[in-house]
Structure formats: C-alpha cells, structure tokens
TIRO-2110 file (N, C-alpha, C; in Angstrom, 1 decimal):
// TIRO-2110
8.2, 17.5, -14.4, N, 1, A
8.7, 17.8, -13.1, CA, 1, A
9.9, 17.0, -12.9, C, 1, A
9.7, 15.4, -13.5, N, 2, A
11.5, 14.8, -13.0, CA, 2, A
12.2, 15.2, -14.1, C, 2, A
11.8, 15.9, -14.7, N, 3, A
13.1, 16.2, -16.1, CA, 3, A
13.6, 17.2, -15.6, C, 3, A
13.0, 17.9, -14.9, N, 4, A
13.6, 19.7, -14.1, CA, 4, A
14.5, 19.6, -12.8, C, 4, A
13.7, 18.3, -12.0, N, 5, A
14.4, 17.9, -10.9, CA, 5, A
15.8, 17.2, -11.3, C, 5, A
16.1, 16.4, -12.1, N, 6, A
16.8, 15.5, -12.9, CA, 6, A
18.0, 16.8, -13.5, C, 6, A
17.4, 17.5, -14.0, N, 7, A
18.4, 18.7, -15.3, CA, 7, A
19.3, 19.3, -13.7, C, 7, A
18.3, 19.6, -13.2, N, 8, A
18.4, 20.7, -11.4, CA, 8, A
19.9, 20.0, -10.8, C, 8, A
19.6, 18.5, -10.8, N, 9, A
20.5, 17.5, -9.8, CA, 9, A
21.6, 18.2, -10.5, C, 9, A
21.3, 16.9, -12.2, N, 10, A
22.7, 16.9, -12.8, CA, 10, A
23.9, 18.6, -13.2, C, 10, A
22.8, 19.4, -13.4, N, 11, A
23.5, 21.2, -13.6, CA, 11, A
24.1, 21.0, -12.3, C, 11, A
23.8, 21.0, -11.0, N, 12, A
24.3, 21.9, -10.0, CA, 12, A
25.7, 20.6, -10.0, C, 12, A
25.9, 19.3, -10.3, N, 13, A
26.4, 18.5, -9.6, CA, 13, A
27.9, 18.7, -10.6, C, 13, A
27.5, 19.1, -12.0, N, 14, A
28.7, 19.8, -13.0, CA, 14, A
29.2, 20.4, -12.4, C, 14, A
28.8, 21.9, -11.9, N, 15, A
28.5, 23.2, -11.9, CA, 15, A
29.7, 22.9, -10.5, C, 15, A
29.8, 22.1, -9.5, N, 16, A
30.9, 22.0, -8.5, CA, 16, A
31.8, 21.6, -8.8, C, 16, A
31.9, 20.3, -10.1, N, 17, A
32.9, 19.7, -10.7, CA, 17, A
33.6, 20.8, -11.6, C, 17, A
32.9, 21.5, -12.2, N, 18, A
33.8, 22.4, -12.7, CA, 18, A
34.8, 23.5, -12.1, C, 18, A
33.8, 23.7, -11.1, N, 19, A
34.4, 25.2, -10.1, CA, 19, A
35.8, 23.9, -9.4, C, 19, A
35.9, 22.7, -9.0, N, 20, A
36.2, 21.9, -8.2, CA, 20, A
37.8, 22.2, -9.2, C, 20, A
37.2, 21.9, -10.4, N, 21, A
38.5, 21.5, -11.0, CA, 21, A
39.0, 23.3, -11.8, C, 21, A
38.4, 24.1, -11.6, N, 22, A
38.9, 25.3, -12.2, CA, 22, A
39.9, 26.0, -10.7, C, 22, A
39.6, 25.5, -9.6, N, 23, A
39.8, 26.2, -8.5, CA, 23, A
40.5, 25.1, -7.4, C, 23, A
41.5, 24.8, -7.8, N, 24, A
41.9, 23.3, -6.8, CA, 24, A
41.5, 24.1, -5.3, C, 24, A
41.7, 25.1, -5.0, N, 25, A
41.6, 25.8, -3.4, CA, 25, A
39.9, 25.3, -3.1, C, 25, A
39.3, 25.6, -3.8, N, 26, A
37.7, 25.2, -3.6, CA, 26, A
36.9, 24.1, -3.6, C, 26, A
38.3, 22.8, -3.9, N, 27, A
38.2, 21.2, -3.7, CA, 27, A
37.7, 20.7, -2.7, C, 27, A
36.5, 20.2, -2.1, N, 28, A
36.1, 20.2, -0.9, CA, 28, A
35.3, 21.2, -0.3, C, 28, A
35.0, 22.3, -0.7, N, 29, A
34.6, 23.4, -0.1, CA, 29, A
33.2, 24.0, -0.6, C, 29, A
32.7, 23.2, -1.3, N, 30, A
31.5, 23.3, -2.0, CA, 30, A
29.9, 22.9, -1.5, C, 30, A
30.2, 22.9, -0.3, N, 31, A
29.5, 21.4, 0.1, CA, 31, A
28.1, 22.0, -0.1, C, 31, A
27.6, 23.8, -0.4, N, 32, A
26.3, 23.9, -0.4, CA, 32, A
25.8, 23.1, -1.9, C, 32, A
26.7, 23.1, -2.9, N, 33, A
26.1, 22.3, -4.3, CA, 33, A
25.1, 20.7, -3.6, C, 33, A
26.3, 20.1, -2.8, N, 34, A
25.9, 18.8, -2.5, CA, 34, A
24.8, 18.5, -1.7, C, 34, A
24.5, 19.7, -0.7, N, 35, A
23.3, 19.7, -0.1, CA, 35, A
21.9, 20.4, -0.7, C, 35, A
22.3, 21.6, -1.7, N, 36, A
21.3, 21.8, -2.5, CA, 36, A
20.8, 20.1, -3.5, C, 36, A
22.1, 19.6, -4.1, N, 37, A
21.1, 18.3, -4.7, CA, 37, A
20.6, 17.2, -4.0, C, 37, A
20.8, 17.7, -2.7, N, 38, A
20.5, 16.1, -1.4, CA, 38, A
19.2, 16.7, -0.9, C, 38, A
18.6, 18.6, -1.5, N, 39, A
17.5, 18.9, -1.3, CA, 39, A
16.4, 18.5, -2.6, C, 39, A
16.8, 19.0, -3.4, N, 40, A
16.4, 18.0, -4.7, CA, 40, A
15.7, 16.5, -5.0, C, 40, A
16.7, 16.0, -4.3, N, 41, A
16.2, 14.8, -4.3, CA, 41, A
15.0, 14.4, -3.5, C, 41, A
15.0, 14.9, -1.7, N, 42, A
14.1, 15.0, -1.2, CA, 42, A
13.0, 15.0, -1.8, C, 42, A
13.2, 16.4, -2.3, N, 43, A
11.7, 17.1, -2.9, CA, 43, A
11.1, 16.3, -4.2, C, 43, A
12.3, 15.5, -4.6, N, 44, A
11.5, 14.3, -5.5, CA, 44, A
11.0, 13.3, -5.1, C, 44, A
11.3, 12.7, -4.0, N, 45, A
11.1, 11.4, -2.8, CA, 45, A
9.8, 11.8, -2.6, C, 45, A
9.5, 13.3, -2.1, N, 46, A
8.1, 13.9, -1.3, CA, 46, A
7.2, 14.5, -2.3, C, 46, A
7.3, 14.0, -3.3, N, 47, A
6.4, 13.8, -5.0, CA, 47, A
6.2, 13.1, -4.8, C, 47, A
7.2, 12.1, -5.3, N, 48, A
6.3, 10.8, -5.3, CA, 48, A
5.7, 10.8, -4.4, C, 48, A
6.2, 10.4, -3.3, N, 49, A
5.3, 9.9, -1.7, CA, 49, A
4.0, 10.3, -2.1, C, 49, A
3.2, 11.8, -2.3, N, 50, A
2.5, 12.7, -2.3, CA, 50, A
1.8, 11.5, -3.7, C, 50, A
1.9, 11.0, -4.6, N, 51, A
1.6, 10.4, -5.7, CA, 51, A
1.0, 8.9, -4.9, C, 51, A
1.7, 8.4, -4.7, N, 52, A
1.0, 7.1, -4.0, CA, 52, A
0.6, 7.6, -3.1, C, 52, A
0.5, 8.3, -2.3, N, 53, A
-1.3, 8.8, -1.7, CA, 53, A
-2.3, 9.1, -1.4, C, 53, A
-2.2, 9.8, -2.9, N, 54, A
-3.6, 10.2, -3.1, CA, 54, A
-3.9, 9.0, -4.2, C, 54, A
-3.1, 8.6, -5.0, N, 55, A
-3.3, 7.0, -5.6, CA, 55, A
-4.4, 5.9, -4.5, C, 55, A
-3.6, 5.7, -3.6, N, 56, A
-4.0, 4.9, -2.4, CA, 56, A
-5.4, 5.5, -2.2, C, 56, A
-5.6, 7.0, -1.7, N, 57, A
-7.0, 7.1, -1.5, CA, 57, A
-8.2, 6.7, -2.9, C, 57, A
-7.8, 7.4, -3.9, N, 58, A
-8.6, 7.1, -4.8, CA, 58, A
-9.1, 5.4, -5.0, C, 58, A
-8.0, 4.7, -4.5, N, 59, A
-8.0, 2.9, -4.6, CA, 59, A
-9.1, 2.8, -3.2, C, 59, A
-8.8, 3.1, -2.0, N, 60, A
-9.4, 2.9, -1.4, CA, 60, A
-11.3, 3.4, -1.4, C, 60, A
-11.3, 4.5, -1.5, N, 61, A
-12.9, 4.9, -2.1, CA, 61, A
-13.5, 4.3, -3.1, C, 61, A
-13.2, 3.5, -3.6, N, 62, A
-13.2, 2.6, -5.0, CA, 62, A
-13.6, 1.5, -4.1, C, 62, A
-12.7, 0.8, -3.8, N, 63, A
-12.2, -0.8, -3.2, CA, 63, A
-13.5, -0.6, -1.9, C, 63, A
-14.2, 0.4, -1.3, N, 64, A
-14.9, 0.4, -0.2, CA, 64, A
-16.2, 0.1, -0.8, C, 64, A
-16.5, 0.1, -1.9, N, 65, A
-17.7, -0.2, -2.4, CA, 65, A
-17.9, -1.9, -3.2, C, 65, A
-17.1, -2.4, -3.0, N, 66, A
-16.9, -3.7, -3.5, CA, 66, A
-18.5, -4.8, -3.3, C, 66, A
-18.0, -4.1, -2.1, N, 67, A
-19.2, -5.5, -1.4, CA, 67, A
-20.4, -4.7, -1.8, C, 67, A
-20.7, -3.4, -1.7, N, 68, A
-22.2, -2.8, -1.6, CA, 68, A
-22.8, -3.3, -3.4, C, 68, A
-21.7, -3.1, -4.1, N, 69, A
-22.1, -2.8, -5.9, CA, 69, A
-23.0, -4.0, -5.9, C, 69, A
-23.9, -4.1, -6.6, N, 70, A
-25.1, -5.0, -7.2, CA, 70, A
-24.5, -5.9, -8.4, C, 70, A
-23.6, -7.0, -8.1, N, 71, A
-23.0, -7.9, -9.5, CA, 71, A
-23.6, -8.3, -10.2, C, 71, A
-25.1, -8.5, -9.6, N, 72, A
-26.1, -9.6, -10.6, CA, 72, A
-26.5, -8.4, -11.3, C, 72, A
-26.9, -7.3, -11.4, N, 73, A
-27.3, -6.3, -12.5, CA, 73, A
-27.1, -4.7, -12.2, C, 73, A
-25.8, -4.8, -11.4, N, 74, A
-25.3, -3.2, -11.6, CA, 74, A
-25.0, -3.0, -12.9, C, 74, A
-24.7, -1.7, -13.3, N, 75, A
-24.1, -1.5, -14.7, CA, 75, A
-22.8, -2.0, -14.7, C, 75, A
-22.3, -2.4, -15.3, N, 76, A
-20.9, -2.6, -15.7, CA, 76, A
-19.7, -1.9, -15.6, C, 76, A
-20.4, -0.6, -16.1, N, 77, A
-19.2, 0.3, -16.0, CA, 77, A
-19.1, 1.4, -14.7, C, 77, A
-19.7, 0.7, -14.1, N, 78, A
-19.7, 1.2, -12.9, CA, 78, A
-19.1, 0.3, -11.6, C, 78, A
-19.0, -0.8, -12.1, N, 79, A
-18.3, -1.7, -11.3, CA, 79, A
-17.5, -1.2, -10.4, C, 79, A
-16.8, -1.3, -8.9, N, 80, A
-15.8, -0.6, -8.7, CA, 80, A
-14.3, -1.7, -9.3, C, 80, A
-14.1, -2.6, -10.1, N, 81, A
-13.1, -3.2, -10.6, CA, 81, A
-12.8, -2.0, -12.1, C, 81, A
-14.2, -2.0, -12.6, N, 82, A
-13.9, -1.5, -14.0, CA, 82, A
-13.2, 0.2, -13.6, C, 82, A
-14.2, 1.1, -12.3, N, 83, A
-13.5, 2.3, -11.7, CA, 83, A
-12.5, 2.2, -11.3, C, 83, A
-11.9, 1.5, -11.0, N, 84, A
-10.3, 1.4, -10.3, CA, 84, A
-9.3, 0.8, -11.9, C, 84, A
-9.8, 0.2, -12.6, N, 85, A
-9.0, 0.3, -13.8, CA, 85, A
-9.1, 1.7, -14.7, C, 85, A
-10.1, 1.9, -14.8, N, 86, A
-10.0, 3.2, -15.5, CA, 86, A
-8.8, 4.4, -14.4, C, 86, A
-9.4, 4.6, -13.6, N, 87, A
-8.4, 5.1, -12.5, CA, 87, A
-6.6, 4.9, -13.0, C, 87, A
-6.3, 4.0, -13.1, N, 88, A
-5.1, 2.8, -13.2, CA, 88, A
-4.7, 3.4, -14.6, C, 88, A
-5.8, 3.3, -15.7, N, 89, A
-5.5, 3.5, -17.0, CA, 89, A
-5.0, 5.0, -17.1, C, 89, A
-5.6, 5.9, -16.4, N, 90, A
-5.9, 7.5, -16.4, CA, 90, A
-4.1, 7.8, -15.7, C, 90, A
-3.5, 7.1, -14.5, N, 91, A
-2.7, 7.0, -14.0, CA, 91, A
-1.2, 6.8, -15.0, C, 91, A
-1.1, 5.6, -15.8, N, 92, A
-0.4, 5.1, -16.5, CA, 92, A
-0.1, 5.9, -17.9, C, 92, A
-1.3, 6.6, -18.5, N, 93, A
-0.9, 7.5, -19.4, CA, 93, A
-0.4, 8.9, -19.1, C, 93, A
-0.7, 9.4, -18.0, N, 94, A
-0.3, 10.9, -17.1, CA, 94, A
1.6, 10.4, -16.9, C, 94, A
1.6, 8.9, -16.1, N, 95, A
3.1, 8.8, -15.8, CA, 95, A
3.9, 8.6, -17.5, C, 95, A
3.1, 8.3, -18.0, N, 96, A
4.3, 8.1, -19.6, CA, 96, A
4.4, 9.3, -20.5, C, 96, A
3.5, 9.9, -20.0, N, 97, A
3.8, 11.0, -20.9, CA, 97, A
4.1, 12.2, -20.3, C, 97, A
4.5, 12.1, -18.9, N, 98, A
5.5, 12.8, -17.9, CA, 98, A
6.8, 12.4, -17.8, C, 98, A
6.9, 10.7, -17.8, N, 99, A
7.9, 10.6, -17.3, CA, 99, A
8.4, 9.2, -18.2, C, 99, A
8.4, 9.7, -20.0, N, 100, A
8.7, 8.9, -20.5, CA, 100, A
10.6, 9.3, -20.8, C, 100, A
10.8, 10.2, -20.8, N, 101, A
12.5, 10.1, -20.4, CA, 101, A
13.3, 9.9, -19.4, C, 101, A
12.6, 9.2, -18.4, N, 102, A
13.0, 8.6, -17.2, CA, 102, A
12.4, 7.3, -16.7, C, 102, A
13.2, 6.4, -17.4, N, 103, A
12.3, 4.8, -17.4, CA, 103, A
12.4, 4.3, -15.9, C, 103, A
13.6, 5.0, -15.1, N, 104, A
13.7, 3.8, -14.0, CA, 104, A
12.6, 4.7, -13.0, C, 104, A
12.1, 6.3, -12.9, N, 105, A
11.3, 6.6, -12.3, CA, 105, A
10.0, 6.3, -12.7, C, 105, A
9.7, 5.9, -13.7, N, 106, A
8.3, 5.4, -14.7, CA, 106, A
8.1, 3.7, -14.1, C, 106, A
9.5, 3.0, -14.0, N, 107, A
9.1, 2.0, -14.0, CA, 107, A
8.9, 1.4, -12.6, C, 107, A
9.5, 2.3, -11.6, N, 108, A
9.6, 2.2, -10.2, CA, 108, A
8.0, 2.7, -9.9, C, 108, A
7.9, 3.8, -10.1, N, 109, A
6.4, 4.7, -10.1, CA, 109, A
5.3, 3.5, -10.0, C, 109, A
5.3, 2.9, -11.5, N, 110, A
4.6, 2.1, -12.1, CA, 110, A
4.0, 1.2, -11.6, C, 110, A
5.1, 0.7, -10.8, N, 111, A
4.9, -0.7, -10.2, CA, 111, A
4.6, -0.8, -8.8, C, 111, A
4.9, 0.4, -7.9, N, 112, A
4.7, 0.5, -6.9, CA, 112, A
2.8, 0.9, -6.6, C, 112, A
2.3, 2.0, -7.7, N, 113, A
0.9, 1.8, -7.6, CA, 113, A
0.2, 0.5, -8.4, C, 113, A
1.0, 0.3, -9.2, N, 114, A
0.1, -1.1, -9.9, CA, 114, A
-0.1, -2.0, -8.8, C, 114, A
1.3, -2.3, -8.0, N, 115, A
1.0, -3.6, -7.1, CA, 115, A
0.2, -3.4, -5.9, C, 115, A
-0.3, -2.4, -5.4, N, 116, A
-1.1, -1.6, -4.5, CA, 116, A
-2.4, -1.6, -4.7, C, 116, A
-2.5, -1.3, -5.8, N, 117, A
-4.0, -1.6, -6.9, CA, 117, A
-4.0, -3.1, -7.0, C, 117, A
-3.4, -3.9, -7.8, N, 118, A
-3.6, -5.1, -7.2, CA, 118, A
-3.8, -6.0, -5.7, C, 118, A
-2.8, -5.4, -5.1, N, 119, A
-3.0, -6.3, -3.7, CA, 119, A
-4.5, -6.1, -3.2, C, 119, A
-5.3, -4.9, -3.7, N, 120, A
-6.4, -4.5, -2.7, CA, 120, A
-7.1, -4.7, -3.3, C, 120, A
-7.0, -5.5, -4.9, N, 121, A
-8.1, -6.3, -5.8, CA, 121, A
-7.9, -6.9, -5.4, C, 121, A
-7.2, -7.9, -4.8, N, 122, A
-7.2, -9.5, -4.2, CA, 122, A
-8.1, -9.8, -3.1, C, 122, A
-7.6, -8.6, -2.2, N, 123, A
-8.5, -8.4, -0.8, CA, 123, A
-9.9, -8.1, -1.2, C, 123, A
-10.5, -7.3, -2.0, N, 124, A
-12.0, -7.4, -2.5, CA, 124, A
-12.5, -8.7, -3.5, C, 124, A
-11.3, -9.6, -3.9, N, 125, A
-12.0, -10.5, -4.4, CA, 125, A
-12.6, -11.9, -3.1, C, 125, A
-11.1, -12.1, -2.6, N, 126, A
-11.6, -12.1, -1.2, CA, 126, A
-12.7, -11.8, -0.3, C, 126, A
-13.0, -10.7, -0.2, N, 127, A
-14.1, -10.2, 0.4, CA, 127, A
-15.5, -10.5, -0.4, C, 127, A
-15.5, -10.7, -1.8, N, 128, A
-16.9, -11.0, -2.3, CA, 128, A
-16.9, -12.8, -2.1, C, 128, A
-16.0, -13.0, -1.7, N, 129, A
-16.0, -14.9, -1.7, CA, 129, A
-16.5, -15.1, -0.7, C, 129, A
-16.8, -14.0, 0.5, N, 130, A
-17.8, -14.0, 1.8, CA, 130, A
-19.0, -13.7, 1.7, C, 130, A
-19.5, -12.9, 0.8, N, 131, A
-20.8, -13.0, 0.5, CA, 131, A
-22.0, -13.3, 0.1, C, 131, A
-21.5, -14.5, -0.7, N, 132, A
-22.5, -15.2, -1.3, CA, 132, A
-22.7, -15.2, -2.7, C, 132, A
-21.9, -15.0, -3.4, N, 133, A
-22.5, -14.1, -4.7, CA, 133, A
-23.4, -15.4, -5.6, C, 133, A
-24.1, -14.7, -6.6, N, 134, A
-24.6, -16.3, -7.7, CA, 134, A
-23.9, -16.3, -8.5, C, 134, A
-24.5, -17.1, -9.3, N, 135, A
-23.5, -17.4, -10.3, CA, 135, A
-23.5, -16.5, -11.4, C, 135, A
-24.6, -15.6, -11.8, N, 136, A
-24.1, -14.8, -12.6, CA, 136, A
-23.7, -13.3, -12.2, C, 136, A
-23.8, -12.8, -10.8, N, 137, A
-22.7, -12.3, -10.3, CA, 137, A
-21.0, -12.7, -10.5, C, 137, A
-21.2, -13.8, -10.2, N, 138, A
-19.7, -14.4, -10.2, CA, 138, A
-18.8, -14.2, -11.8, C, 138, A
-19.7, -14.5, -12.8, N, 139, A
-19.6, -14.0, -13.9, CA, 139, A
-19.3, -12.8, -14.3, C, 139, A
-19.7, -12.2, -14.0, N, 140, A
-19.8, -10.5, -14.0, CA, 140, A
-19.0, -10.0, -13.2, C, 140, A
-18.3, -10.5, -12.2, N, 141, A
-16.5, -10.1, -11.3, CA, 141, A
-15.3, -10.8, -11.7, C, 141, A
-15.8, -11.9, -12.4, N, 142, A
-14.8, -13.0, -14.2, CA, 142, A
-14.3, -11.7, -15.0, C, 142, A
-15.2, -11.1, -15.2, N, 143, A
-15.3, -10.4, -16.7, CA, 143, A
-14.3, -9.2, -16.4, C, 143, A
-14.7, -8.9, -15.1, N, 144, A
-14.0, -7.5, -14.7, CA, 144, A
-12.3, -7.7, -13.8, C, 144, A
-12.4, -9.1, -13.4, N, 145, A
-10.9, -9.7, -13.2, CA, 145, A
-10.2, -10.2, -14.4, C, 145, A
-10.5, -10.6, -15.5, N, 146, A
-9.9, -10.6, -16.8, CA, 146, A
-10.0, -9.5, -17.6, C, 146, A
-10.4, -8.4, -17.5, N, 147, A
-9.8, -6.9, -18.1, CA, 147, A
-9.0, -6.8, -17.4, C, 147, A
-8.7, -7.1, -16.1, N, 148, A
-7.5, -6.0, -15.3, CA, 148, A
-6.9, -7.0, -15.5, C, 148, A
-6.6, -8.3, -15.5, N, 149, A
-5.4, -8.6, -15.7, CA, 149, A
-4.9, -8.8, -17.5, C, 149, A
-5.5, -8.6, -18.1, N, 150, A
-5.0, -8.2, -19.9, CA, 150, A
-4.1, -7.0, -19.5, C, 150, A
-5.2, -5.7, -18.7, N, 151, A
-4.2, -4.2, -19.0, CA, 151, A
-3.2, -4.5, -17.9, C, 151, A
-2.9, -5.5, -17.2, N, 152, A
-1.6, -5.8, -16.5, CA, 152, A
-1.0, -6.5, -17.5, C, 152, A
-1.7, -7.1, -18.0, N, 153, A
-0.5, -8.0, -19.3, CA, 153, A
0.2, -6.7, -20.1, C, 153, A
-1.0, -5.8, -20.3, N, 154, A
-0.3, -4.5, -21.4, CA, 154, A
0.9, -3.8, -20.9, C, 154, A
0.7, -3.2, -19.7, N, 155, A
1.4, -3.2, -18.5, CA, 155, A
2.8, -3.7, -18.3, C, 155, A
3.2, -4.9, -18.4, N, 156, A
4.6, -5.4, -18.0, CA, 156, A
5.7, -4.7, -18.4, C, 156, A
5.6, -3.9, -19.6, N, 157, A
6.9, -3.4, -19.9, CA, 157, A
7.3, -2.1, -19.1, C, 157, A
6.3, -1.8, -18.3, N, 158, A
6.5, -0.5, -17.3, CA, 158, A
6.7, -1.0, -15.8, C, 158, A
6.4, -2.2, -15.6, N, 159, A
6.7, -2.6, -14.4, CA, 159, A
7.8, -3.7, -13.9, C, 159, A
8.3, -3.8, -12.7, N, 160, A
9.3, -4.5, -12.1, CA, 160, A
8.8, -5.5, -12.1, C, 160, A
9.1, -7.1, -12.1, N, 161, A
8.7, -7.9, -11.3, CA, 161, A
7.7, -8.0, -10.6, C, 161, A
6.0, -8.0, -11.9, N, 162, A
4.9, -7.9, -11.2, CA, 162, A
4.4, -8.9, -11.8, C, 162, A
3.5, -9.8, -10.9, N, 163, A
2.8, -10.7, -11.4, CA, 163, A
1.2, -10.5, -12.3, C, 163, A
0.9, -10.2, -13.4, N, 164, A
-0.4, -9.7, -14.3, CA, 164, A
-1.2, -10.4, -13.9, C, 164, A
-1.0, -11.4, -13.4, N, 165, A
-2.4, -12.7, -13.4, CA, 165, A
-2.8, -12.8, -11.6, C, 165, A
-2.2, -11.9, -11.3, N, 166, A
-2.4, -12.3, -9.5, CA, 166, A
-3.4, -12.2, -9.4, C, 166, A
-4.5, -10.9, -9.6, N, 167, A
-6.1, -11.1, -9.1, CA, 167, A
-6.6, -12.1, -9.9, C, 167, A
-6.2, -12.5, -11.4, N, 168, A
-7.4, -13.7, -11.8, CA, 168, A
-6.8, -15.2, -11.2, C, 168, A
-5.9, -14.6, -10.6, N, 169, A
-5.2, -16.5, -9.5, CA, 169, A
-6.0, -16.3, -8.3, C, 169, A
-6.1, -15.0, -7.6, N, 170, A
-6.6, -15.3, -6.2, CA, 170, A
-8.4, -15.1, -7.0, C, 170, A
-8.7, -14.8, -7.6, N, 171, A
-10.4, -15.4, -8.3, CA, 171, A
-10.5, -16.8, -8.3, C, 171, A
-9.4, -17.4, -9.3, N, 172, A
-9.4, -19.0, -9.2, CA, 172, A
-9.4, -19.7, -7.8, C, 172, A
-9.1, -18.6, -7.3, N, 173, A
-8.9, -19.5, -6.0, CA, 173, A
-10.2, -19.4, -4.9, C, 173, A
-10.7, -18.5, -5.4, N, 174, A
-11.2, -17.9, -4.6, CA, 174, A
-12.9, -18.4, -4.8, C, 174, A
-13.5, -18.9, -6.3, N, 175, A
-14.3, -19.2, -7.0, CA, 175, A
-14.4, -20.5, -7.6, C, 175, A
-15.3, -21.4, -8.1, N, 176, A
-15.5, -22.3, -8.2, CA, 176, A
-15.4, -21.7, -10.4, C, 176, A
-14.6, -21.7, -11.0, N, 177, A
-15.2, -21.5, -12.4, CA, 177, A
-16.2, -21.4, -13.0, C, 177, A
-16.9, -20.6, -13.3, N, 178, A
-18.1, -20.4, -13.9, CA, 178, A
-18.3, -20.2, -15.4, C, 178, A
END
C-alpha cells in the first residue's frame, strides 16, 4: 500500500514537472497535480492513524486482563504480557514485509506502536505492584518482562529512539528482585 501511495505521489509530482517544463504557459497552472498528491498523502496519514488504532485496541483488551490473569499458575502462554508480544511480534513482521522499501515509514510506524505497547506494559506492571503478588508470581511477570524486553532489544534497528529496557526498569522499580 505505501509503495503505490509513494509510486502515486512521486508519478503525478513528475508528471507536472514535465508538463511544467514541456509547456512554460502551464507553469503554475497545475495546481490539481498538487492537490491530488496533498490527497495522497492524507489518505496515507488516515492508514496509518487507522493502524495505531486498532493496534491500541488490541493493546488495550490484552493490558485489561493484567490484574485478573492467575501469575502463580496461569499458563504461561496465556499471560497477557506474552499475548501482547505475540500481538507486537505478528505486528512487526506484517510491517517489514509491507513496508520494507520504506524505512522511514517502517521505522516511524514501528516505533510509534512499540512505544504504546510499552508505555501500557509499564502501567500494568504498575498496576500488579498494587496487588500483592507472591513471590512466585512475581517470577513469572520477571520472565515475561525479560522476553519483551530481548524482542525490544531485537527491535532497535526498526525503531527511533526507544528505550528496550523500559518495562524491565519500571519492574525493577517496581519489585523487590526475585
């Protein structure tokens, strides 16, 4: 979709330059080229947008079960830490292999759901530091804050200026080491 949107911009934005310079009278006078690619662009802005929000919902029906999940002996892969990575994982391979000839929309994309998914693991690690957990609970939300922050380590080369270790910093902070 951004390779068509992208080909769309750049053809029509020739496509004036050429007429511009085949036709000096028509210098200026083109202006539907420049408003067709200022529609373009919109309609890429209102993709994405459309992308981080149903991202966001999926985070959030995830992130709502935090506190309910059983840490001392739910399954593991049921965790909502380990569902929101897989989510995250499912996310990251869909964007690279859409939009691996467009690094700055891969890497903008990237980072803007990564850090979203992050911030709202901080706030549920947060939130389990109110409930009491034991200690082999607490173990068991260790395990699943040090997977997500490795596939954030894996991660860096698609993102801006993101910090990998931020959920296992607000855990340390948040937990006594177990």
């Amino acid at each position: 979709m951004s390779e068509t949107l992208g080909a769309a911009t750049l053809f029509f934005s020739y496509v004036k330059l050429f007429i511009e310079n085949t036709d000096p009278y028509l210098n200026g006078k083109l202006n539907f080229f420049d408003d067709l690619v200022m529609e373009l662009k919109e309609h890429k802005r209102s993709i994405i947008q459309n992308v981080v929000d149903k991202m966001k919902d999926v985070l959030d029906y995830h992130a709502n079960h935090t506190t309910e999940f059983d840490w001392d002996g739910g399954q593991r892969k049921d965790s909502p830490f380990v569902l929101i990575l897989k989510t995250l994982i499912l996310f990251h391979k869909i964007l690279v292999s859409h939009l691996s000839t467009h690094p700055n929309d891969l890497k903008s994309l990237s980072t803007i759901i990564t850090t979203m998914y992050s911030d709202k693991m901080k706030i549920c690690v947060r939130s389990l530091q109110r409930t009491g957990l034991s200690r082999k609970a607490i173990r068991n939300l260790k395990e699943d804050v040090v997977l997500v922050s490795n596939y954030f380590q894996k991660w860096l080369n698609l993102l801006n200026e993101f910090d990998c270790l931020s959920v296992y910093n607000c855990f340390d902070e948040c937990f006594v080491v177990v």
